[in-house]
C-alpha positions in Angstrom: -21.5 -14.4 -9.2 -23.1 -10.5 -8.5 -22.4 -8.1 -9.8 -21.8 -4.3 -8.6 -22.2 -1.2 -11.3 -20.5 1.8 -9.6 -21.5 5.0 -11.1 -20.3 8.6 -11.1 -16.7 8.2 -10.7 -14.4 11.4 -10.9 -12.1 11.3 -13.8 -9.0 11.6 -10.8 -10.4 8.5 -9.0 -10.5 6.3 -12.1 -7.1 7.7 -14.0 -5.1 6.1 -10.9 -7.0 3.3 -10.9 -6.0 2.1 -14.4 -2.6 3.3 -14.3 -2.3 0.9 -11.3 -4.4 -1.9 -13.3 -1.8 -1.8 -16.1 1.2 -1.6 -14.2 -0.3 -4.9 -12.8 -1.0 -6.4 -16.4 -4.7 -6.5 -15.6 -7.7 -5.1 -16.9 -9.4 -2.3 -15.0 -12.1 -4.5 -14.3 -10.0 -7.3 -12.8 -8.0 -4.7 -11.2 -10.9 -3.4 -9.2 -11.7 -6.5 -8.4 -8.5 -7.7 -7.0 -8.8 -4.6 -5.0 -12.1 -5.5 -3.5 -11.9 -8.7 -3.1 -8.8 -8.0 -0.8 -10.5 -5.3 1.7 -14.0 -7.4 1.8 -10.8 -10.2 3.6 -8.6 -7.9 5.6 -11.1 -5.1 7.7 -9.7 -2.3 9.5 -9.8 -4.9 13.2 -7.0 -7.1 10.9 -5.1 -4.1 10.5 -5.0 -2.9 14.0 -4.1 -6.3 15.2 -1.9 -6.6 13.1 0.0 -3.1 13.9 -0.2 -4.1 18.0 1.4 -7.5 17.3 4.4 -5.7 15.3 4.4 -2.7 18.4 4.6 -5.6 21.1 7.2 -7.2 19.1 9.5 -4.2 18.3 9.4 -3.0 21.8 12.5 -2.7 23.6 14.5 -2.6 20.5 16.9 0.4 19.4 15.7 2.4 16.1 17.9 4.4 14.1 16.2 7.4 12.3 15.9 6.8 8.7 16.7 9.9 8.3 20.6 9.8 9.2 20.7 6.3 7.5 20.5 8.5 4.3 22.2 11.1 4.9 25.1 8.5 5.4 24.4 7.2 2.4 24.7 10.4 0.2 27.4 11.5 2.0 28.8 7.9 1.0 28.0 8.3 -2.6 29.4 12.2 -2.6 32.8 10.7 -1.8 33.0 8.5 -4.8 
């Protein structure tokens, strides 16, 4: 297996890094690795693909702004 030494980190790139790692159980290491191992899989072409496909599929359809879906809600929860 290689292996990749990354040097020079800011201390705000890193923090959020392990934060993530232990809300995930993992090590930093295995964290970061996880995290490369799934972007060397799914490139920026995957994404966009995958953003036309849910656009062609979605059109036509009626949205309702998330926004008064809340709104709603809280006005919902003010009541009880």
């Amino acid at each position: 297996m290689s292996q990749v030494l990354v040097r020079d980190l800011k201390a705000d790139v890193v923090a959020p890094l392990k934060a993530r790692a232990k809300r995930h159980g993992h090590s930093l290491q295995t964290e970061l690795k996880e995290i490369l191992e799934t972007a060397s899989r799914h490139g920026v072409v995957d994404g966009r693909a995958l953003a036309d496909q849910n656009r062609r599929q979605l059109t036509g359809r009626a949205h309702t702004d998330s926004v008064d879906l809340l709104a709603e809600d809280r006005a919902r929860w003010a009541c009880m």
